[in-house]
Each structure stands twice: as structure tokens, then as C-alpha cells.
MIDOSE-1310 file (N, C-alpha, C; in nm, 2 decimals, decimal comma, always signed):
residues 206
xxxx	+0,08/-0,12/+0,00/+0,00/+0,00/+0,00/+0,09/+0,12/+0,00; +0,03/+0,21/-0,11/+0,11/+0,33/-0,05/+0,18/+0,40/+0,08; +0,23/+0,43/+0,10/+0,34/+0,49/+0,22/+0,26/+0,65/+0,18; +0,27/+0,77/+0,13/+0,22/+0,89/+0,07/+0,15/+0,93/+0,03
xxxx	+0,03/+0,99/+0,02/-0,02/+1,06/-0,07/-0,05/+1,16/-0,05; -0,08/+1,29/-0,13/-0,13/+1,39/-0,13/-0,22/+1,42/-0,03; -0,21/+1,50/+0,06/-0,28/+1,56/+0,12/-0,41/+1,68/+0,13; -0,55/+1,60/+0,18/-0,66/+1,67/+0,11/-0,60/+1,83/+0,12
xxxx	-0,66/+1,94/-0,01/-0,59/+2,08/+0,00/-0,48/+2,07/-0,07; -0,38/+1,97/-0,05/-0,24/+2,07/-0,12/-0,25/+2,01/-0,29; -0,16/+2,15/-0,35/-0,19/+2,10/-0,45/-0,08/+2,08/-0,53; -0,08/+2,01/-0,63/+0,08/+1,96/-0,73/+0,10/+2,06/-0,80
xxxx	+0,26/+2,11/-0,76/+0,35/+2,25/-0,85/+0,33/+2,15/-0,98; +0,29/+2,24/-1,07/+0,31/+2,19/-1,23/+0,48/+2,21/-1,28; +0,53/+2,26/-1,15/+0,71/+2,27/-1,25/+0,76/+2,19/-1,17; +0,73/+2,05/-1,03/+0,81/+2,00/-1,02/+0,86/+1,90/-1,12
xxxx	+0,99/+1,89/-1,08/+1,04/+1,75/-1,17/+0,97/+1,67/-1,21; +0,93/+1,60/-1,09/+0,87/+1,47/-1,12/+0,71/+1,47/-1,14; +0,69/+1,57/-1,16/+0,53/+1,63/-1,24/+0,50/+1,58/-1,35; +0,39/+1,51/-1,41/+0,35/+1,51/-1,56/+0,26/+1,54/-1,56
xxxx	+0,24/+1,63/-1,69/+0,09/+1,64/-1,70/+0,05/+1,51/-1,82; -0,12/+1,53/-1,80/-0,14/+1,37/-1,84/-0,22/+1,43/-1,95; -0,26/+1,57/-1,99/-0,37/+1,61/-2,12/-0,31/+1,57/-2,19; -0,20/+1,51/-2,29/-0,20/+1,49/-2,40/-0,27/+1,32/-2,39
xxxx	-0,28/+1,26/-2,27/-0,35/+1,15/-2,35/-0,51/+1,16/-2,33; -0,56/+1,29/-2,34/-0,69/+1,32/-2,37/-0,78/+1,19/-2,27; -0,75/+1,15/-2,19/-0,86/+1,05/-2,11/-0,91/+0,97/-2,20; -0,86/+0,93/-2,29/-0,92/+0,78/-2,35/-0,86/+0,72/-2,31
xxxx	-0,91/+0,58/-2,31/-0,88/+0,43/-2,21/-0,78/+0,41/-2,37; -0,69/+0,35/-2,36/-0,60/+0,28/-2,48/-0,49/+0,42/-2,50; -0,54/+0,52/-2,48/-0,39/+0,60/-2,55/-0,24/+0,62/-2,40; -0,11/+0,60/-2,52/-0,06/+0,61/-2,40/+0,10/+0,67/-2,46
xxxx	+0,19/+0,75/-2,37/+0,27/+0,79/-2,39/+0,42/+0,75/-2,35; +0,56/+0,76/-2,38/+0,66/+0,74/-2,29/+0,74/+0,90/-2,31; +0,79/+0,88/-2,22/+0,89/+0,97/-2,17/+1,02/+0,93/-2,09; +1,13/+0,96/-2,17/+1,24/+0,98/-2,06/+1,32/+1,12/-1,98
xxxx	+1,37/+1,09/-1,85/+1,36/+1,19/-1,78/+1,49/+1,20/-1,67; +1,59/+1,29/-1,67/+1,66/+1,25/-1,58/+1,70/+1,36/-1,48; +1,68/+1,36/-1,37/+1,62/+1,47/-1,23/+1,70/+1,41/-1,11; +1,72/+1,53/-1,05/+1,82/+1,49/-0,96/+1,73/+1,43/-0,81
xxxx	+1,76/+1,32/-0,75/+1,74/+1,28/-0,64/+1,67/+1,34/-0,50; +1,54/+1,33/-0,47/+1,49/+1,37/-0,37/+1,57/+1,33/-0,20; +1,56/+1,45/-0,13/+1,56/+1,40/+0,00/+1,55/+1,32/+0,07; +1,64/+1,24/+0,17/+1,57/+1,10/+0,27/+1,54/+0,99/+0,17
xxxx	+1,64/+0,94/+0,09/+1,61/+0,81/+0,04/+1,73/+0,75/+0,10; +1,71/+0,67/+0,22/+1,80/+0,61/+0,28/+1,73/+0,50/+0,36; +1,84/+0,37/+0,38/+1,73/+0,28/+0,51/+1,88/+0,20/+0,53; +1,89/+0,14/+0,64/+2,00/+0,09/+0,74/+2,13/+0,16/+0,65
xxxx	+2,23/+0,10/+0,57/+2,35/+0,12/+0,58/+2,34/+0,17/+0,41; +2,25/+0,21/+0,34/+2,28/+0,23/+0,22/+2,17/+0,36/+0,20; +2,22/+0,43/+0,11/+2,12/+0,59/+0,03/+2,14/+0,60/-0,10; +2,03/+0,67/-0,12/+2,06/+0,74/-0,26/+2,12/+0,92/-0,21
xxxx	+2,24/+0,93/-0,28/+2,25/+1,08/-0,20/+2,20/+1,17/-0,30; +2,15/+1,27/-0,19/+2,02/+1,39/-0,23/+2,11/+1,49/-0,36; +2,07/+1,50/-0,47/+2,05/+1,53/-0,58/+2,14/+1,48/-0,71; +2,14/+1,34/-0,66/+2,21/+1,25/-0,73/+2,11/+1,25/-0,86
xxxx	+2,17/+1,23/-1,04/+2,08/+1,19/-1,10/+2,02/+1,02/-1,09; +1,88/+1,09/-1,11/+1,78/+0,97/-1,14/+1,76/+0,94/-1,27; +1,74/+0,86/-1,38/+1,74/+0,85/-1,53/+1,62/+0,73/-1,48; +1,53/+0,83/-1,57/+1,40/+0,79/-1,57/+1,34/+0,78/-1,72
xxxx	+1,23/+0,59/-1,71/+1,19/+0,57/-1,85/+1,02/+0,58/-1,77; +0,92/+0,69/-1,83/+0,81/+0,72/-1,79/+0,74/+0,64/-1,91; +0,63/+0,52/-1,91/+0,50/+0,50/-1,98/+0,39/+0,56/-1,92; +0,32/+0,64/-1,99/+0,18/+0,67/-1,93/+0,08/+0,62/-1,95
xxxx	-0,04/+0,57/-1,94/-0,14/+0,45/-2,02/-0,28/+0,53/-1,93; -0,34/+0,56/-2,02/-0,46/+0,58/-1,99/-0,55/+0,43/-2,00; -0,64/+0,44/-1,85/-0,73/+0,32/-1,86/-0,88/+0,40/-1,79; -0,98/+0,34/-1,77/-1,12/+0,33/-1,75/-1,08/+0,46/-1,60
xxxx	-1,01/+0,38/-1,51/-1,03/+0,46/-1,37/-0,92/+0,58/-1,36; -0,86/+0,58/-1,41/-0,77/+0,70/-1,43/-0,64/+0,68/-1,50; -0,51/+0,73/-1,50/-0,40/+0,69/-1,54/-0,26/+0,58/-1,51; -0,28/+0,46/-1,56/-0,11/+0,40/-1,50/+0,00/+0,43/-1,51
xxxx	+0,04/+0,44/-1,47/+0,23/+0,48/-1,51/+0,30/+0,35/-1,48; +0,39/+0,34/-1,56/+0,49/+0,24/-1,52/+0,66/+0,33/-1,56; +0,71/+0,30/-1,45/+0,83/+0,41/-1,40/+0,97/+0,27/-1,41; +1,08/+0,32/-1,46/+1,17/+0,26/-1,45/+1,29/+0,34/-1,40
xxxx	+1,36/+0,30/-1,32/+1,46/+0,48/-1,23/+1,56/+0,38/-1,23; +1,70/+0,40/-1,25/+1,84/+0,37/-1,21/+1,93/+0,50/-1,16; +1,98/+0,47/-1,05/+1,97/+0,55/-0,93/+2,11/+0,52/-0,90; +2,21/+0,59/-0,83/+2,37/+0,55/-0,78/+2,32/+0,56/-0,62
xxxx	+2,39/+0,43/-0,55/+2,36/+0,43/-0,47/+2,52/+0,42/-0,34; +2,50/+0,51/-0,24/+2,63/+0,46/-0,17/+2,59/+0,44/+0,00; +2,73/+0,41/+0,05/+2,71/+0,30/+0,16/+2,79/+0,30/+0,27; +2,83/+0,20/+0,36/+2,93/+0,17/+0,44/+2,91/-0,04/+0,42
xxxx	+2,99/-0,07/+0,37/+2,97/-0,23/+0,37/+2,97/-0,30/+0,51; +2,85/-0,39/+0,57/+2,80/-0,39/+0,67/+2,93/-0,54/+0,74; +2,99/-0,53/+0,65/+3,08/-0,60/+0,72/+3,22/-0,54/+0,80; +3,27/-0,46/+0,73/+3,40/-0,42/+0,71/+3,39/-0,27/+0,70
xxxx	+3,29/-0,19/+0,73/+3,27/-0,04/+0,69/+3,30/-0,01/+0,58; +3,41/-0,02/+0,51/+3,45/+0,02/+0,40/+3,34/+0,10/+0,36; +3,36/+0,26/+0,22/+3,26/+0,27/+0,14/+3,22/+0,17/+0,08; +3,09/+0,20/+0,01/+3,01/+0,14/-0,12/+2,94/+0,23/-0,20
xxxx	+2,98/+0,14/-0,30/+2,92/+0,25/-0,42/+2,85/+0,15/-0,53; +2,70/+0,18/-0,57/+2,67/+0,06/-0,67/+2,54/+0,14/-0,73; +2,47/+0,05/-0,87/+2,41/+0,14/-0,94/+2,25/+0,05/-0,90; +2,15/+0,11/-0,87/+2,07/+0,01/-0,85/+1,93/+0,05/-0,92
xxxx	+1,83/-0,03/-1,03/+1,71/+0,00/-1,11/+1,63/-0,07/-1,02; +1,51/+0,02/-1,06/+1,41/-0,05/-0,99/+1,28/-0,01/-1,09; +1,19/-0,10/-1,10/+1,05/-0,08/-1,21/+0,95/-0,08/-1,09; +0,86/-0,02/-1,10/+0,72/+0,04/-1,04/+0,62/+0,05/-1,16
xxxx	+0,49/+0,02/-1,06/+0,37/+0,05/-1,17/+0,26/+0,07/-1,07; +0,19/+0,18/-1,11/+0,07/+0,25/-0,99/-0,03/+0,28/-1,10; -0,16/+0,30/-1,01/-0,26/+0,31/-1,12/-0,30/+0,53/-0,99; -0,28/+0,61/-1,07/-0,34/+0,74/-1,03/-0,50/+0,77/-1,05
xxxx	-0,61/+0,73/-1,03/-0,70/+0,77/-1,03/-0,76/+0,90/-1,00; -0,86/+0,90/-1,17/-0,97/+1,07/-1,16/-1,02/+1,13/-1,01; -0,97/+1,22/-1,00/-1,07/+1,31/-0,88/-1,24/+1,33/-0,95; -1,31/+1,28/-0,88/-1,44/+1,29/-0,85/-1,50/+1,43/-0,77
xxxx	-1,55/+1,54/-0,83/-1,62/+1,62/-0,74/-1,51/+1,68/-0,64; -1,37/+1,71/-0,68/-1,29/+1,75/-0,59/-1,23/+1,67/-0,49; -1,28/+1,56/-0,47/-1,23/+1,47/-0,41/-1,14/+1,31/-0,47; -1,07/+1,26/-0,40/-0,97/+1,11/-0,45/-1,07/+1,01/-0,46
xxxx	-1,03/+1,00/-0,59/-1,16/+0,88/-0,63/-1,09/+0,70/-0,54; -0,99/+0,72/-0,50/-0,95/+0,63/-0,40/-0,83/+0,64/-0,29; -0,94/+0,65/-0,15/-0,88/+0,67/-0,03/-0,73/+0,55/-0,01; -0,69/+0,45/-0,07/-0,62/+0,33/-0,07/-0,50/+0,36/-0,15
xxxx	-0,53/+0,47/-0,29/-0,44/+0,46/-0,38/-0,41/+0,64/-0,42; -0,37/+0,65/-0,52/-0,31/+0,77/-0,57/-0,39/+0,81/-0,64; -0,43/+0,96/-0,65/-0,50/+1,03/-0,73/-0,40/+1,13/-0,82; -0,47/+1,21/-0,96/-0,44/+1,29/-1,01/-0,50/+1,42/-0,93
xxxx	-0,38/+1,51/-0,96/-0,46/+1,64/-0,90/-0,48/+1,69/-1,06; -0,62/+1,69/-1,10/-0,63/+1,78/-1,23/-0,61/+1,65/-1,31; -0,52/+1,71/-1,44/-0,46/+1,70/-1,49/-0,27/+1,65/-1,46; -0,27/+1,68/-1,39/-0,14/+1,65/-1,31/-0,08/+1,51/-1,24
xxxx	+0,03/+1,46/-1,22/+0,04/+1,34/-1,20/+0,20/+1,33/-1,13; +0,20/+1,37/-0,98/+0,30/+1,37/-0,91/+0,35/+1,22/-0,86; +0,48/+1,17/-0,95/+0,54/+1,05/-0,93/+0,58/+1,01/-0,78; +0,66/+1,16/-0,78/+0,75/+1,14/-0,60/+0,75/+1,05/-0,53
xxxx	+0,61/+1,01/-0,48/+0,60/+0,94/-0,36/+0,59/+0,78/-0,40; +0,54/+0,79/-0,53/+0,54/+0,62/-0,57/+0,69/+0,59/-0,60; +0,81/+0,70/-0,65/+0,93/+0,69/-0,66/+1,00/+0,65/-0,55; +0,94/+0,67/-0,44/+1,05/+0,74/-0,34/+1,04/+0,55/-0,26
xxxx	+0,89/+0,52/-0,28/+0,83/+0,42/-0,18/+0,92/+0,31/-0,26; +0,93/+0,31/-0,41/+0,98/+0,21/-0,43/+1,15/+0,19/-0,48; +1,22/+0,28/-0,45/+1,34/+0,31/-0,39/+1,44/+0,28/-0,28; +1,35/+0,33/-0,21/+1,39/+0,30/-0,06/+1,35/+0,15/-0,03
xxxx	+1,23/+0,11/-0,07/+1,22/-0,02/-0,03/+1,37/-0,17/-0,12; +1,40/-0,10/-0,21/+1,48/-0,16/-0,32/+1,65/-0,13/-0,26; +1,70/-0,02/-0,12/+1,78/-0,05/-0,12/+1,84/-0,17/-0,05; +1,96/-0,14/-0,03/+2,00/-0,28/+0,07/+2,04/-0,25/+0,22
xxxx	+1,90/-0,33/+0,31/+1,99/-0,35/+0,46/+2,11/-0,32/+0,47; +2,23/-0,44/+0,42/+2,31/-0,46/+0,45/+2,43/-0,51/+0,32; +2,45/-0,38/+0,26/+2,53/-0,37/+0,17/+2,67/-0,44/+0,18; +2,74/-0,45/+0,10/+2,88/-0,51/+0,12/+2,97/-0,48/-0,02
xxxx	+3,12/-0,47/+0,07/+3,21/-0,41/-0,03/+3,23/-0,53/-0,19; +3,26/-0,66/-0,12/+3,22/-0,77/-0,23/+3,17/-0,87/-0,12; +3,09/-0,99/-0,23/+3,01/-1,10/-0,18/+3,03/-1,19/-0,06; +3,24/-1,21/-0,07/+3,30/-1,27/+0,03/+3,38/-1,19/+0,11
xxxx	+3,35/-1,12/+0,15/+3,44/-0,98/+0,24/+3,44/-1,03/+0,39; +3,53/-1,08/+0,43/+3,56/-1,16/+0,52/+3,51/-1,07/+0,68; +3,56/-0,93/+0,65/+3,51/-0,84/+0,74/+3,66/-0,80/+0,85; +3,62/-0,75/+0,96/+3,71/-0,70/+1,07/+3,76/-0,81/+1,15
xxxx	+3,89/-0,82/+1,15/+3,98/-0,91/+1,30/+3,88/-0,85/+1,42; +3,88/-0,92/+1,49/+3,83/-0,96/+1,60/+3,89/-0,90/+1,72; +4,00/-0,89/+1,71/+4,13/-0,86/+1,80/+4,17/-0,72/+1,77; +4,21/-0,71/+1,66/+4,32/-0,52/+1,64/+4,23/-0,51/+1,52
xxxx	+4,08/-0,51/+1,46/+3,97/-0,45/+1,41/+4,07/-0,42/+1,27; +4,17/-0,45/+1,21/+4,22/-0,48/+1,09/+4,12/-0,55/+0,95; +4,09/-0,46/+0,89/+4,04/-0,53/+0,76/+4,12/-0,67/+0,68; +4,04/-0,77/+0,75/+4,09/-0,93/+0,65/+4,13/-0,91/+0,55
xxxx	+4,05/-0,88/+0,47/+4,06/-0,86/+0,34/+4,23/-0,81/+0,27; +4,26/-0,71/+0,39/+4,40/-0,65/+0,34/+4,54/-0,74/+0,42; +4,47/-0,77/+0,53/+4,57/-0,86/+0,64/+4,59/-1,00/+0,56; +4,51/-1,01/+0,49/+4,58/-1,17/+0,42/+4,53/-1,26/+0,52
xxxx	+4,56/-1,43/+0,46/+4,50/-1,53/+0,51/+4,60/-1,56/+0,64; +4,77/-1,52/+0,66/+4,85/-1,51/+0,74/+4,78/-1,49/+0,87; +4,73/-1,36/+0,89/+4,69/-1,31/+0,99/+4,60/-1,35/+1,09; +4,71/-1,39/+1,19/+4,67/-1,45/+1,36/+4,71/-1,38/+1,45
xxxx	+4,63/-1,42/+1,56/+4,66/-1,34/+1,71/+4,70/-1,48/+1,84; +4,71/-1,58/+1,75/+4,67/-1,68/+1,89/+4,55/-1,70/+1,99; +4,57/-1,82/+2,07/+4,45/-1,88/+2,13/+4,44/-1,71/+2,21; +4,35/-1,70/+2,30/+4,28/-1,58/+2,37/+4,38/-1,65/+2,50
xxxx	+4,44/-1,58/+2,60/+4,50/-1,59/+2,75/+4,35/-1,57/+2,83; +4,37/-1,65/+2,88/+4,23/-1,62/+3,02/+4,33/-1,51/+3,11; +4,29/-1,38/+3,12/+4,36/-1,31/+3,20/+4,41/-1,34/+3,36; +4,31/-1,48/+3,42/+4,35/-1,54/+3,57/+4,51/-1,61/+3,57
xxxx	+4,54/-1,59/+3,42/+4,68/-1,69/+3,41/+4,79/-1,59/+3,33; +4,71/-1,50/+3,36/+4,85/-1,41/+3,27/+4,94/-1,37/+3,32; +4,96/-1,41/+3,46/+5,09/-1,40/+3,55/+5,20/-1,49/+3,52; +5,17/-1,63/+3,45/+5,24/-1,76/+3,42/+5,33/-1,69/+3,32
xxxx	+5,31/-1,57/+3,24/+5,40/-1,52/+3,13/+5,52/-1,45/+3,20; +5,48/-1,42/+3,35/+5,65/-1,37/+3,39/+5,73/-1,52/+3,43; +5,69/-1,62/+3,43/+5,81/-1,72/+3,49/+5,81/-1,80/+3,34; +6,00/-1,78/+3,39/+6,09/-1,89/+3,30/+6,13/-1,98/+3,37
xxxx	+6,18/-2,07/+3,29/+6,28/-2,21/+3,32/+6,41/-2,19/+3,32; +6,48/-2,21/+3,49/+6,67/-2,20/+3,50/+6,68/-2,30/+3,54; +6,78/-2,38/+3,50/+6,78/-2,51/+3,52/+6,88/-2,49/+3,66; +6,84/-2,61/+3,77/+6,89/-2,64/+3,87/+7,07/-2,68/+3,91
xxxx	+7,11/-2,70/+3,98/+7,23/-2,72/+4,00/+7,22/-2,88/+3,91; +7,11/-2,93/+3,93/+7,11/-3,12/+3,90/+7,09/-3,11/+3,78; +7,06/-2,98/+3,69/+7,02/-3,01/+3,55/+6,90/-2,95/+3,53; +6,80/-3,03/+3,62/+6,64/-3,04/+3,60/+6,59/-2,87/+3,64
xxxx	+6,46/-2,84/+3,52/+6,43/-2,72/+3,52/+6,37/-2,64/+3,64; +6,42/-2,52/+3,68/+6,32/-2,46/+3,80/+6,26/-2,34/+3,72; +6,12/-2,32/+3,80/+6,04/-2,15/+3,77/+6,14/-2,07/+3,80; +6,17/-1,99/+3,71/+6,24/-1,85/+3,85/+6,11/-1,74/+3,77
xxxx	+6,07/-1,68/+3,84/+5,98/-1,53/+3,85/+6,03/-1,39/+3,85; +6,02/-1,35/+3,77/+6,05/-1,26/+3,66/+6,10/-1,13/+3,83; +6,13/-1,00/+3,79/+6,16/-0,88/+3,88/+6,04/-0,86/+3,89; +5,99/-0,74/+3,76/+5,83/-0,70/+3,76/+5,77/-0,78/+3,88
xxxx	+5,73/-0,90/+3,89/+5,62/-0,91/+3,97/+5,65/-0,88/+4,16; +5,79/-0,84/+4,16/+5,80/-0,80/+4,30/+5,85/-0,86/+4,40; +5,90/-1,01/+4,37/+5,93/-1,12/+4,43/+6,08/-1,19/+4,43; +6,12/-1,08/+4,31/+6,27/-1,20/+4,30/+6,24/-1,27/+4,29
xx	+6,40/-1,37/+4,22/+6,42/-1,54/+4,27/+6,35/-1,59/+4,37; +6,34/-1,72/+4,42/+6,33/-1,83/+4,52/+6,47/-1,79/+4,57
């Protein structure tokens, strides 16, 4: 269902961008028009980790089709989209199309001939909101720099990807045992090894 619509009262600027007027297909059911169109990017098309940024071009293929209850459009937009890859932050940058098709319905007596769907104001035929709804819905959650992007070490937050397959830290120390790293092995008068305990910890030799 729509996300938008017009609001009873306000009325559609005939010079926005994404405005068409619909008189040339004179309201017969069968006639119908295309148009292409390329307008720079509305406001707030963003959702988790990816956007379209605001006044990026949109390249737009407009069909207009007149039918019985008002006008269809079917809209095709390829859009640049950028990011942070949800593994590894890195940017992202990718091109993404998306096709839409809405039916705008005749105002009756000043009023939206359907409270569920889109109306014409007039003559007029404001895409925006059916653009925007199916945009935003078309980006990605959870973008990524490529398919297998291993992501961040664990440990020193180093991008895998650059650290190579080399890159280790060793098993984790349980910090209750991290004392055992000041004592070495001096071997005894008999040969056989003794602890001795490092200065740091305070204790000297035995």
C-alpha cells in the first residue's frame, strides 16, 4: 500500500520535476505515452546502511497509459547508490534499477476517487511518492564491499581482506593466568628445570 499521498488541500507544483501532465492522453482508455527523464534525487532516500545521495541523477523511462479509472504509469529509475559495507565499513558505491507501476486515479467532485491509492490532481500526475516508496524499499539492509568480504579481526579490528589469510593473534589468554608469562625455566644445580619469577612481579628469585 502506499506509504504517501497527497494531502486533502495541497496542490501539485506543475514545474516539479517529477510532475507530468497527463492532457495529452486526452482520457481515453488505450492511449498512452513514454517519456524519458533525468532529475536529480529527492531527500531522505536512505534505510540501514545504504542511500541514494540527495540530488544525485535519477534517469528515468516514464510510460503513461490511460485506462477506465484513471492513469497507469509504469516508471523505471536507475539511481547511484552509496554505503558503508555492513561487514567491514569500508565505502560502497553501486548502481541500482528499480520498475514500479501504480494506477493514479480521476478526482471525482474534488475529491480522491480512492482513499487506498493515488490520485491525479487535475490533470497532473505527481510520481515522487510512488518513486521514493519504491526506492527506498529496493535498497540494501546490508550492503557489502564484495560477496566474500571476510570483514574486521576480531582482536586489532584490521580489515581481513588487506591482512591476508596469514593473519593471527593466537589462542585468547584467560587473563587469571596471565601471571604464568613472567616465569621462565633456570635449570637447577642437578640439570632439572626450575620456575624463577620474573623482577616485575615483586618477588625476585626463590
Amino acid at each position: 500500500m502506499p506509504s504517501f499521498r497527497r494531502t486533502a488541500g495541497a496542490r501539485t507544483d506543475p514545474r516539479g520535476l517529477l510532475v507530468f501532465d497527463t492532457r495529452a492522453l486526452d482520457r481515453r482508455p488505450g492511449s498512452a505515452r513514454t517519456e524519458s527523464r533525468a532529475v536529480p534525487a529527492p531527500a531522505h532516500l536512505h534505510t540501514g546502511m545504504a542511500w541514494i545521495p540527495q540530488g544525485a541523477e535519477l534517469d528515468l523511462e516514464i510510460r503513461l497509459e490511460s485506462v477506465t479509472e484513471g492513469v497507469l504509469v509504469t516508471a523505471t529509475a536507475t539511481a547511484p547508490v552509496a554505503g558503508e559495507c555492513a561487514r567491514c565499513l569500508e565505502p560502497v558505491s553501486q548502481t541500482l534499477q528499480v520498475r514500479c507501476q501504480e494506477l493514479f486515479g480521476y478526482e471525482q467532485n474534488g475529491r480522491d476517487s480512492g482513499e487506498d491509492g493515488y490520485a491525479l490532481d487535475g490533470d497532473l500526475l505527481d510520481l515522487e511518492p510512488v518513486l521514493r516508496d519504491a526506492l527506498v524499499l529496493a535498497l540494501p539492509l546490508a550492503p557489502r564491499c564484495q560477496e566474500d568480504c571476510p570483514g574486521l579481526c576480531a582482536e586489532c579490528g584490521v580489515r581481513l581482506a588487506q591482512a591476508g589469510p596469514g593473519h593471527y593473534h593466537g589462542p585468547a589468554l584467560d587473563p587469571r593466568w596471565a601471571a604464568l608469562r613472567q616465569i621462565t625455566m633456570q635449570p637447577s644445580p642437578d640439570g632439572s628445570p626450575v620456575p624463577e619469577i620474573g623482577e616485575e612481579n615483586g618477588r625476585g628469585r626463590p
